[in-house]
N, C-alpha and C positions, 0 to 999 in steps of 0.2 A: 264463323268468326275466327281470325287469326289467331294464334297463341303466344304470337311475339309481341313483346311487350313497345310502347314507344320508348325509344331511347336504348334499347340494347343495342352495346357497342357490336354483334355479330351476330349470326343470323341466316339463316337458308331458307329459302322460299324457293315457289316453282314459279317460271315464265309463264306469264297469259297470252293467248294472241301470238302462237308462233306458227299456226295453221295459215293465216291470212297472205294475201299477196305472194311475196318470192321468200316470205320468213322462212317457211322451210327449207328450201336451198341452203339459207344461211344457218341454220341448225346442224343442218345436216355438215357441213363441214366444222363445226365446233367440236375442238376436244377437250377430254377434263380435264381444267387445269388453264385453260384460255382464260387469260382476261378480257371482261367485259367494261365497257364504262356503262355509268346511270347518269341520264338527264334529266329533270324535272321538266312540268309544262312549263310554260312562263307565267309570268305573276297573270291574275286576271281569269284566268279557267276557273269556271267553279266548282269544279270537281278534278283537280289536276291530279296528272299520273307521274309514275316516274315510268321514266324508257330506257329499253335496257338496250346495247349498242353492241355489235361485234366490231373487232378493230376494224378501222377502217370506215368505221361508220354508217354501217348498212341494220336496219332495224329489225331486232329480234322478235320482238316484245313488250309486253309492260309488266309490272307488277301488281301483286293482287289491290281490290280496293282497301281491304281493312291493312294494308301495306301502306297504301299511297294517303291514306287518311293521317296518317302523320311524318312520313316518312318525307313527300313531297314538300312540305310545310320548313321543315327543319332544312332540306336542302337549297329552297328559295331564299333563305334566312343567310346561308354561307355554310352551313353544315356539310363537308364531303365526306361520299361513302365509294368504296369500290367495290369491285366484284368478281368473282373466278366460275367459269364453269364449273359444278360441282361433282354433276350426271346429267349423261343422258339417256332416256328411256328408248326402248325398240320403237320401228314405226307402228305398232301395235298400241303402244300406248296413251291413254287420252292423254290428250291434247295439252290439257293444263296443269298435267304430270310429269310431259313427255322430258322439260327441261328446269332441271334444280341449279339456282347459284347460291355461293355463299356470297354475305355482303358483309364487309365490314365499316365502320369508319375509320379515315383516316386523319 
């Protein structure tokens, strides 16, 4: 389970799901310090994610569930948060470690 609280204004968490499809290409050119944007699903998913974007709009990732379990909720609502690359791990690294961002709201 997550350690971050709902409602903390900041916050670092690692990307899910950056193994799948061309996500690693797009990883792979991220550096620290890149802003990222977060999407939420749209209303209606029953278990919505947030997604996390490299500019331009090409899909990194998601965030973790005990993340998107409130996190999604508050951003469907009109809550915006942003995001910066914070690290990224060797390609050695698992997967769900491999990329940390900070998030904060704005």
């Amino acid at each position: 389970m997550s350690s971050i609280l709902p409602d903390t204004p900041s916050f670092e968490t690692p990307v899910y799901g950056t193994v799948f499809g061309e996500r690693a290409r797009v990883v792979h050119r991220l550096r620290e310090g890149d802003q990222l944007i977060l999407v939420p699903d749209p209303p209606g998913v029953e278990q919505p994610s947030v997604w996390v974007h490299a500019k331009g709009g090409d899909v990194v990732g998601h965030l973790s569930p005990d993340v998107n379990r409130w996190l999604a909720p508050r951003m469907m609502e009109g809550a915006r948060y942003g995001a910066r690359v914070r690290s990224i791990g060797e390609p050695g690294t698992e997967s769900w470690k491999r990329l940390v961002i900070a998030v904060r709201r704005v």
